[in-house]
Structure formats: structure tokens, C-alpha cells
C-alpha positions as CSV (number, residue, x, y, z in Angstrom):
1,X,19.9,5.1,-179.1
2,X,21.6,5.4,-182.6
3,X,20.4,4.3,-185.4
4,X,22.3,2.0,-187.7
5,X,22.1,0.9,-191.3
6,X,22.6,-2.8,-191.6
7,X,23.4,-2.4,-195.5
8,X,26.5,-0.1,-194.2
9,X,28.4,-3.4,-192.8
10,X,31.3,-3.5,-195.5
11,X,31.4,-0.3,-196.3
12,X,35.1,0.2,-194.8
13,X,35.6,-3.0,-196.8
14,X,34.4,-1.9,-200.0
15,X,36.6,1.4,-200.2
16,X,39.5,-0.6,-199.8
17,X,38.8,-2.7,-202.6
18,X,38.7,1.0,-204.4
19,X,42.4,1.0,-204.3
20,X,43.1,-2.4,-204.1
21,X,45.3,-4.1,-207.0
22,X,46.8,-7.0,-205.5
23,X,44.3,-9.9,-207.3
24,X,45.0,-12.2,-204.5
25,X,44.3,-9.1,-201.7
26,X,41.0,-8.2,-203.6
27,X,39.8,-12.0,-203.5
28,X,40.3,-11.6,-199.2
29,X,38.5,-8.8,-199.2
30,X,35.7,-9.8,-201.2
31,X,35.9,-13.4,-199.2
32,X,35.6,-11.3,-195.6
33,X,33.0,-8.9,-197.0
34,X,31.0,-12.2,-198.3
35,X,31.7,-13.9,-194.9
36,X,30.0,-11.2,-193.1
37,X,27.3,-10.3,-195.3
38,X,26.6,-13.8,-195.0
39,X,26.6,-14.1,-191.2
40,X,24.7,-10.9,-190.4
41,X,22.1,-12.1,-192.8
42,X,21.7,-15.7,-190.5
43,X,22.9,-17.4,-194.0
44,X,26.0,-18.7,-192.3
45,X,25.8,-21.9,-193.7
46,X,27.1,-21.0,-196.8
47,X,30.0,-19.6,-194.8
48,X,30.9,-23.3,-194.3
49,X,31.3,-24.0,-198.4
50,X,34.1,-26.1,-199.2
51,X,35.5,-22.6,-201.4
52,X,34.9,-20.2,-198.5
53,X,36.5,-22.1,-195.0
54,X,38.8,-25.1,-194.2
55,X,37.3,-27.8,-192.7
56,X,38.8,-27.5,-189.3
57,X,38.7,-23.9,-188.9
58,X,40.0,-22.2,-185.7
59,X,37.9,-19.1,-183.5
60,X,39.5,-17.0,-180.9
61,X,36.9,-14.6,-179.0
62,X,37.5,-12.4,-175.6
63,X,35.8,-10.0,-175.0
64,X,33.4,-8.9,-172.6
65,X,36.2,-10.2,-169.8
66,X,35.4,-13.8,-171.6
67,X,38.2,-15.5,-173.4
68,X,37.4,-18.8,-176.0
69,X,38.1,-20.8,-178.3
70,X,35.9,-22.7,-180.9
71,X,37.6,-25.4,-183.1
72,X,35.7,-27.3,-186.2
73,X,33.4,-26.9,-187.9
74,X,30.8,-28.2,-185.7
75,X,30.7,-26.0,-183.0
76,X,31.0,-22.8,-184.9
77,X,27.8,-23.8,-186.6
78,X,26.5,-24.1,-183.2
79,X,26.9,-20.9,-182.5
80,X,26.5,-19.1,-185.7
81,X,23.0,-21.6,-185.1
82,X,22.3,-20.1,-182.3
83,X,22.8,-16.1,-183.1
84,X,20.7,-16.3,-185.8
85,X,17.8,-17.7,-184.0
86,X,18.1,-15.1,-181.1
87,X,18.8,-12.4,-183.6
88,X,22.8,-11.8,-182.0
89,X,24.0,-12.3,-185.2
90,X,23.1,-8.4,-186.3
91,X,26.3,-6.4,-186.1
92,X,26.5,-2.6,-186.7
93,X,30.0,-1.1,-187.5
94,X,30.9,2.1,-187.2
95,X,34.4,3.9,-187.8
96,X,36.2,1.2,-189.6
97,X,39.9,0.9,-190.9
98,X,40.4,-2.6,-192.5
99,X,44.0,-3.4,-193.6
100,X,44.5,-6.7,-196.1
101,X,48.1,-8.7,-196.5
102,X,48.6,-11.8,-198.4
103,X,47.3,-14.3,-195.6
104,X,45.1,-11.9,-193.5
105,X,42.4,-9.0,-193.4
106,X,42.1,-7.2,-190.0
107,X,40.0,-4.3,-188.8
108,X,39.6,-1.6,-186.3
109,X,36.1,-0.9,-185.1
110,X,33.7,0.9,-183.0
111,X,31.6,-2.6,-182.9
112,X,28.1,-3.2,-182.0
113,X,26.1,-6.7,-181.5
114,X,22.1,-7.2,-180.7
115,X,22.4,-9.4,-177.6
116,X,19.8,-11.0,-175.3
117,X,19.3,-9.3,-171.7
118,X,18.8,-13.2,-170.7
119,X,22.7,-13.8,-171.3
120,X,23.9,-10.4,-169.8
121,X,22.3,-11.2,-166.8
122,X,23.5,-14.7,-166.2
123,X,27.0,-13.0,-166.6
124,X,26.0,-10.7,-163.5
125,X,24.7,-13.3,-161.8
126,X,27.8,-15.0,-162.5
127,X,30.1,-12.3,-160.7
128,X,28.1,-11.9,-157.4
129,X,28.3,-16.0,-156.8
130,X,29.8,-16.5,-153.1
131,X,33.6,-16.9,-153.7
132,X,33.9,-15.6,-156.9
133,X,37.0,-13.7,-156.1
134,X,38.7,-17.9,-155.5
135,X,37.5,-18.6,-158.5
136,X,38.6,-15.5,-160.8
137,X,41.6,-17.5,-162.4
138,X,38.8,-20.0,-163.9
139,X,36.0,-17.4,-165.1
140,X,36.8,-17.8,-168.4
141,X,36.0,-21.7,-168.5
142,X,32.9,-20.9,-166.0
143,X,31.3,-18.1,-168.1
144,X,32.1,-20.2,-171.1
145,X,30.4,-23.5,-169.2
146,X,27.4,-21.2,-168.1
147,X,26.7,-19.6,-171.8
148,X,27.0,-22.4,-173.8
149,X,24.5,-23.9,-171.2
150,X,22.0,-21.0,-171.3
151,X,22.6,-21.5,-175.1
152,X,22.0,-24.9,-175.8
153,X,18.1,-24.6,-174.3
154,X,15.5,-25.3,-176.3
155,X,13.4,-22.8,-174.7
156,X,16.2,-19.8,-175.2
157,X,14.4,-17.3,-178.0
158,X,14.7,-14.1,-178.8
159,X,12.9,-11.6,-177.1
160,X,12.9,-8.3,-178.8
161,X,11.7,-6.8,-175.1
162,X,14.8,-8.1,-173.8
163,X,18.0,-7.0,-176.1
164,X,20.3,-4.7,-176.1
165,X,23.4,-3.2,-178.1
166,X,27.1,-4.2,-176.9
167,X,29.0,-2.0,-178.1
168,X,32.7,-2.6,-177.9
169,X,35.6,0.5,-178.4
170,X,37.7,-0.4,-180.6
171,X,36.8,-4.3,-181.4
172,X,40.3,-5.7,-183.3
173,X,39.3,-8.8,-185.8
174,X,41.6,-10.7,-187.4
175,X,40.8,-13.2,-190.8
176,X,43.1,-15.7,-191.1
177,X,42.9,-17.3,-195.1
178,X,45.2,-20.3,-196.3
179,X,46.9,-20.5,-199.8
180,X,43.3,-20.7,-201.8
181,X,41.6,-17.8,-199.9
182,X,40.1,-20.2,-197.7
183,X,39.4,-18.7,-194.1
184,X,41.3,-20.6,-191.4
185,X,39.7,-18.7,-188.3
186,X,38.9,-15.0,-187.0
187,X,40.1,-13.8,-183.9
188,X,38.5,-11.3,-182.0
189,X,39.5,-8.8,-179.1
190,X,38.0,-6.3,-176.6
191,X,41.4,-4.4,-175.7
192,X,39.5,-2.3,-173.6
193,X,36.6,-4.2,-171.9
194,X,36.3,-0.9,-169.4
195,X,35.4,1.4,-172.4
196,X,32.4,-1.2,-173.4
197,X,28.8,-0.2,-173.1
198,X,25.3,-1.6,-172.9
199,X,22.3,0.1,-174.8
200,X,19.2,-1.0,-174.5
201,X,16.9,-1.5,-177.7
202,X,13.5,-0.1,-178.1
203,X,11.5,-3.5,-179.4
204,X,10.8,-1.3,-182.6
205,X,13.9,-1.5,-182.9
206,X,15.3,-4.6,-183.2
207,X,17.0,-6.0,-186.1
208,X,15.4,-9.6,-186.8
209,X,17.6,-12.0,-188.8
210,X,14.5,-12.4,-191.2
211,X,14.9,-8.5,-192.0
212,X,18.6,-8.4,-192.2
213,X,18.6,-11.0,-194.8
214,X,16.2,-9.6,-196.9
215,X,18.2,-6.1,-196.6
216,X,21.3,-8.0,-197.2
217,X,20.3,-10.2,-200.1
218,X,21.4,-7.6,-202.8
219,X,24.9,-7.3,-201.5
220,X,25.4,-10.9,-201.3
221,X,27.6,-12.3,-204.3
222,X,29.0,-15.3,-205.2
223,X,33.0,-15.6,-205.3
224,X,34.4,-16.2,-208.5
225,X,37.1,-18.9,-208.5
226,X,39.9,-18.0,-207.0
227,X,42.5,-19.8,-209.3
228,X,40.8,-17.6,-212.3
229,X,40.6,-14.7,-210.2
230,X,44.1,-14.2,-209.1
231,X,45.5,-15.5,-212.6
232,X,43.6,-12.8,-214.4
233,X,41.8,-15.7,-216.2
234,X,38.3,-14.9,-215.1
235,X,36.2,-13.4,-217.8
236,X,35.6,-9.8,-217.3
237,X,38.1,-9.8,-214.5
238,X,39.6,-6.6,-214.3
239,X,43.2,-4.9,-212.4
């Protein structure tokens, strides 16, 4: 299995802020890089500060052959919530490019997420089910109905003898941030589901989120104010 650096998450981002001299671009990227230091370090609830996200955000995920939707606040938590008690919230990158425009950052990845065997399996499960072929133009809303299920158990832990590494070729991610560099949503595509594949994880090898966030906690910054930022005003700001 490969091994990854979790400190190398933003790396793509961080040479782009190299060249970067567009204030307002350079506050995007420094609000994505923030956003995802945050979430791979199982601190998302920070994510959710009134100067980081509107407060009815909008997420768009397919991949894996899944396709949906998450609006509010609420049940993003839920499943931030939920990744960073099983440990899915640890994401490795690998062969970046990350573009930035006035309302959006987007990136091009070779992607990879820890996730638990338990869920991979329901999804088999799911696709050998008598009359899944009738049922095809639904899966979506079934494999949706299933995970969030599966998810929502009290008893669903992590299990560092039962993860693995999706790894998605290329992963497409779109940020989505309003006139104060507030997120709006992130949508997130598998063009090629085909091309994905499943590694699994030596148990000495898994990331815990308790790990990742004390790896991470040096990278994480707090954003200076945007107004003052993109003005020029901020003290010590620089071009």
C-alpha cells in the first residue's frame, strides 16, 4: 500500500497561493485550505463559523455510482459527525491542480478516503438484492436510504481491522463561496467510477482522527477578516 503524508493535504493549494495576487482569490484559497485542514483534522465544527459557511449551505456528492445531496447545516454536521468518529474523514491527495476564480476554487485529484469495510459491503450486498436490475433507476435514493441507515447506528465504530483506501481517478471538487468568502457548498464527482479502486489498510496503518489532528494542528490558522483582507487594510497584509 502507499504511504501518505497527511500534512501534504494543501500542498497543491499552497503553491497556488505562491503566485496568487488577487486579495480576494488568496482569501478562497486560504478559506478552502482552512476548510480542509479543518475537516481532515475531525475539527469540522469550526467549519460551520458564522465567517467560514452560509447558514444554508448546499453539498453535491456522486461518486462511487452514488449521487446526493445534503442541504443545511444540520445534516452536513451529521455527516462530517459521523467521518470523524469512524475515522473517514482522513483524505490523502495526490497529483493536485487547483484553479481559483472570484466565486469558486476547484481541483483535480488522484483522491483517496479511509473508509469502513462495514459500508463497502452493504453496498455489495446492495447490488446482488433479487431485482436489482428493476430497481437500478432508484439506487441512488436506496444506497443513500441504506448508508445513512448503517450510519446513524449507535453501534457503527471504527474498526481499524476493517478499513480500506478509496481511491478515486481523477476526483473533481468544486467550492462554491458568496460575496464575503463564505462557502456556499462543494460538489464532488467520480467521472470515472470504473477507474476507482479499493486498498485495504494494514491496522498499523490507519490514520485515527485523534492523530490527524494533532499532525494538523500546526497548519491550522485562523482567517483574518475578509473586509481587511481584500482592502489591503489588514496589518501586515501583504500583495
Amino acid at each position: 500500500m502507499p504511504k501518505f503524508d497527511v500534512t501534504k493535504l494543501n500542498v497543491a493549494i499552497d503553491r497556488l497561493l505562491e503566485t496568487t495576487a488577487n486579495r480576494r482569490h488568496r482569501f478562497l484559497l486560504m478559506a478552502c485550505s482552512r476548510l480542509r485542514y479543518l475537516r481532515v483534522a475531525g475539527r469540522y465544527e469550526e467549519t460551520f463559523a458564522h465567517d467560514m459557511m452560509v447558514m444554508d449551505p448546499h453539498f453535491h456528492f456522486s461518486q462511487g455510482g452514488d449521487d446526493i445531496e445534503l442541504s443545511g447545516q444540520d445534516k452536513i454536521k451529521s455527516l462530517c459527525s459521523v467521518w470523524a468518529r469512524t475515522n473517514q474523514n482522513i483524505f490523502f491527495i495526490e497529483s493536485e491542480e487547483v484553479a481559483v476564480a472570484d466565486h469558486f476554487v476547484c481541483s483535480v485529484v488522484t483522491f483517496y478516503q479511509q473508509v469502513s469495510g462495514k459500508l463497502l459491503k452493504q453496498r455489495k450486498v446492495l447490488s446482488t438484492l433479487p431485482g436489482w436490475a428493476e430497481l437500478a433507476p432508484h439506487s441512488s435514493a436506496i444506497s443513500r436510504f441504506i448508508i445513512e441507515k448503517a450510519l446513524s447506528a449507535e453501534g457503527f465504530k471504527a474498526d481499524d481491522n476493517d478499513t480500506y483506501l478509496y481511491k478515486m481517478v481523477p476526483m473533481q471538487m468544486v467550492w462554491r463561496y458568496d460575496e464575503q468568502g463564505k462557502l456556499l457548498g462543494q460538489s464532488q464527482w467520480e467521472p470515472e467510477p470504473t477507474k476507482a479502486e479499493i486498498i485495504k489498510i494494514a491496522p498499523a496503518d490507519v490514520v485515527t482522527t485523534e492523530e490527524s489532528a494533532k499532525l494538523l494542528a500546526p497548519f491550522i490558522k485562523p482567517l483574518p477578516s475578509y473586509d481587511e483582507f481584500v482592502s489591503g487594510k489588514e496589518l501586515g497584509a501583504t500583495a
